[in-house]
N, C-alpha and C positions, 0 to 999 in steps of 0.2 A: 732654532732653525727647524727641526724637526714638528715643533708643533706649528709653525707656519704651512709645512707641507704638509702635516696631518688634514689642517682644514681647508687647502684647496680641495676646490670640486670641478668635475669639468664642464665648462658653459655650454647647456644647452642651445642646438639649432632652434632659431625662431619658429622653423613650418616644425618642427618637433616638438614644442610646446604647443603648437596650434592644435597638432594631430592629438597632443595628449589632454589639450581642453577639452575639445569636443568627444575623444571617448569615454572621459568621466561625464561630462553630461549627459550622454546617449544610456550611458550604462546606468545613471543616477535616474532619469526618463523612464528607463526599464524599468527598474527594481520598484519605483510609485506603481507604474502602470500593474507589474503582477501584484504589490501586497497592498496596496489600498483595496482591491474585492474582497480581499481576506479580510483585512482590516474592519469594511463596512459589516460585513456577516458579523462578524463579533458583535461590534458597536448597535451594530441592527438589532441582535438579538437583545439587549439589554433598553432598549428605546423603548419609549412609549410609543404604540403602534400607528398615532395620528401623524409622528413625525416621521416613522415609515413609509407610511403612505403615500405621503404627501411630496416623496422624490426630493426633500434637499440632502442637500452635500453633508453627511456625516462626519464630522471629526473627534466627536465626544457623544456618551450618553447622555440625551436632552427625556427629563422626568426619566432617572431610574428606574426600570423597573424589572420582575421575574418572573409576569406573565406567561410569557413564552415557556419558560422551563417548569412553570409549575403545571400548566396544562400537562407538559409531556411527562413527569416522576410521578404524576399525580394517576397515572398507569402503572398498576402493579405489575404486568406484564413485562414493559420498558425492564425492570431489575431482572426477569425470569431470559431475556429479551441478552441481556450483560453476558449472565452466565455462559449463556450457551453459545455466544459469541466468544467470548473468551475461551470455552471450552474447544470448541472446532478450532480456532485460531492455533491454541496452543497443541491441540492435537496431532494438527494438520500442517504446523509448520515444522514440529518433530518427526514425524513420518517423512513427508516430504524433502527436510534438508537431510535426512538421512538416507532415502533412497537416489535420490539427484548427487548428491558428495560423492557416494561408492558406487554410480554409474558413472560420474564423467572421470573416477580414478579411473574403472577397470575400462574404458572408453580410449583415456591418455597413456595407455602401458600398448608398446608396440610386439608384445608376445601373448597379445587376447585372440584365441582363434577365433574367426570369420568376425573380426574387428570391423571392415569395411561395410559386411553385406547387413549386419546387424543394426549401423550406424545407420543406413543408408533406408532400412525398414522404420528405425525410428524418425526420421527427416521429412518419410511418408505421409506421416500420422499426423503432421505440421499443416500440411497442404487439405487432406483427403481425411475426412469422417463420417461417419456412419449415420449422422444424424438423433437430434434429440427423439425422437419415435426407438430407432432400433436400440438408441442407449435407455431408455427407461425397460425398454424388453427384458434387456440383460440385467438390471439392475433388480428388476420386479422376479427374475427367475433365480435370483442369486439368495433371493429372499430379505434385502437391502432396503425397498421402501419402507418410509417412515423410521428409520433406526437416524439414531445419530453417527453410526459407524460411518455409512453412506457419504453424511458431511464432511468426514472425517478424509476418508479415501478417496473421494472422487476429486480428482483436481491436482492432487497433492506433489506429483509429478509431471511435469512439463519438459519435453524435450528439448524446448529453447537452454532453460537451465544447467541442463547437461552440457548442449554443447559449451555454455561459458565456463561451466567446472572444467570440463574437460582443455578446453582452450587456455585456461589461467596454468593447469598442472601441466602439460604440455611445455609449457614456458619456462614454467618457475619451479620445479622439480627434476634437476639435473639426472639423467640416466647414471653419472655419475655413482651419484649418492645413491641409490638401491643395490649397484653392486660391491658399493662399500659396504653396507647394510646385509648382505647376501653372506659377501664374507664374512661380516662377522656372527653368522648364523641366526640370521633375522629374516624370518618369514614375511610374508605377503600381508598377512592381519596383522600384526606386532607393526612392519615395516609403513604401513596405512595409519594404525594409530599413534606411532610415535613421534613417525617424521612428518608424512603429510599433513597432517589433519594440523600440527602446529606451523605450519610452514603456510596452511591456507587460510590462515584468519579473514583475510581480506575477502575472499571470494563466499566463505563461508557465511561470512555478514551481508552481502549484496542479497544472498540466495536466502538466509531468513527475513531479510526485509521485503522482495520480493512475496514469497508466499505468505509471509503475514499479512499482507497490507490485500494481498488476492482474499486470504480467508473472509478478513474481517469485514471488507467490502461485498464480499455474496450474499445475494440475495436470489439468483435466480435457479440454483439448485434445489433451495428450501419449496418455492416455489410448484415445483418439479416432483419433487420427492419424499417431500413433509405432509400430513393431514393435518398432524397432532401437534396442535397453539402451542401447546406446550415447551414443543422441540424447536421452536423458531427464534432463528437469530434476530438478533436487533435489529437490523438495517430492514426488516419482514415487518417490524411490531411498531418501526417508526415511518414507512410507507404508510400502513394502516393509519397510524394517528394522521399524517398531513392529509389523507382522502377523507379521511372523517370531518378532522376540522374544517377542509374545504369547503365539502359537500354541509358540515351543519351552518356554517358562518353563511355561506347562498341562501339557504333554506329558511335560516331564522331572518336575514333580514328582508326577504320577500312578503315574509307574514310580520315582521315590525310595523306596527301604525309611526314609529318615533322614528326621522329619516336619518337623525342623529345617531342614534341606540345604534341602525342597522349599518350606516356605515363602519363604526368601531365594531361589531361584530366580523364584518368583510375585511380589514384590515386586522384584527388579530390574526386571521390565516396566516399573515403574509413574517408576524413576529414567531409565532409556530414553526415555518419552516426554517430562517432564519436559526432559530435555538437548535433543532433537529441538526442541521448539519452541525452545527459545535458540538451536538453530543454525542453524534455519530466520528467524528472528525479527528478529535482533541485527543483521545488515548494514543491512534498509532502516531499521532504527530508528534507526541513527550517521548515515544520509543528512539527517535531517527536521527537525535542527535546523540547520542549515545554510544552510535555507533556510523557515521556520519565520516572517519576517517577511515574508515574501512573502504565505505560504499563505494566514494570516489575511484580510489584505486580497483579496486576490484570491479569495477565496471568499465573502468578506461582499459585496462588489461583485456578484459574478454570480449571484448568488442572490437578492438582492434587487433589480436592473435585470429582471426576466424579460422 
């Protein structure tokens, strides 16, 4: 008797079944629509470039091939290009979730004197800036062009991020608990690194994926603030290569007599870019599931406590 009852279920309404057809195929519609682009870029970079060119519908790699990738490693720089990318990333996202974490604690504690008007200066800075001119001023006066410090520091803190620190601990750090904490003779640094900081996982993970994925994607500080090839990030050294091989693949097949030879040279550009964004792409994308059940939370949190 009881396993009778175990395996009824209750019959769905017909227009509730209809409703639930159509949002798995609306959502199913979606999910093609965003990961087939992604999809083709892969599948593109690995094509022979006649079948790039030529617009059909990619579903596999038609004649394998590493053209693409081997133009671009076949740049010493590209590896010089890694490092320093990795190096600002990792530099930049330690600085950063470490000064955004202990501003949006001491931000969310209601005994910070002039909490409002400070909050309210940084909120400013959101809106109103000073401009790329007067910020290279201060940067060239600071003695900061051309260092990798520069890459390092600039950026690293964003006020948006605070306010979400701030907004998640507000929430989810009972006032409660610090004066339990107080009592039992637990200071302010002790009481931040023992309770908060394990209590903010979530939030702590939105704010390193955040500035990582900022680092690793600049380009337009190095731009700004770099001379020296040497100190450039990746995303610098693989602009270069796509303008290069642009500009050479036009150039050679203008002076081509073979009309053959010079369209495969014009469509290599296009397996060039194609590879470039995988290589640019692919590292922070293997980072974000990793930490993927954090994000969510910690984004739905501080985005809706505003």
């Amino acid at each position: 008797m009881k396993t009778k009852r175990a395996n009824r279920r209750i019959k769905q309404a017909w227009d509730d079944s209809i409703f639930d057809i159509c949002c798995n195929l609306f959502l199913t519609l979606f999910v093609i629509i965003v990961f087939y682009p992604i999809y083709f870029v892969v599948v593109a970079s690995f094509t022979e470039p006649t079948y790039v060119n030529s617009g059909a519908l990619l579903l596999y790699p038609k004649e394998f091939t590493l053209s693409g990738y081997k133009a671009i490693f076949a740049e010493e720089r590209v590896w010089s290009g890694y490092f320093n990318t990795i190096l600002y990333t990792l530099g930049g996202t330690v600085a950063g979730t470490a000064a955004v974490v202990m501003a949006g604690y001491a931000f969310s504690r209601k005994d910070l004197p002039g909490a409002g008007l400070l909050m309210k200066l940084y909120v400013f800075t959101m809106y109103f800036g000073g401009g790329t001119i007067p910020l290279f001023l201060v940067v060239r006066r600071l003695g900061l062009v051309d260092t990798r410090a520069i890459m390092i520091l600039l950026g690293c803190v964003s006020t948006y991020n605070i306010i979400v620190v701030r907004s998640f601990m507000q929430s989810n750090i009972p006032e409660e608990l610090y004066d339990a904490a107080i009592i039992d003779g637990c200071g302010q640094g002790k009481f931040f690194l023992k309770v908060v900081l394990p209590l903010s996982k979530a939030v702590v993970s939105v704010i390193v994926m955040y500035i990582a994925v900022g680092y690793w994607n600049s380009y337009f500080n190095a731009m700004i603030f770099l001379t020296d090839a040497g100190k450039y990030p990746l995303q610098m050294y693989l602009r270069e290569i796509l303008l290069i091989s642009s500009i050479s693949a036009t150039n050679n097949a203008q002076m081509i007599s073979d009309p053959e030879y010079a369209r495969y040279m014009q469509t290599m550009a296009q397996v060039v870019k194609y590879s470039i964004i995988v290589v640019s792409t692919a590292p922070i994308i293997c980072v974000y599931p990793f930490i993927q059940k954090y994000f969510v939370k910690g984004v739905m949190i501080g985005s809706v406590k505003g």
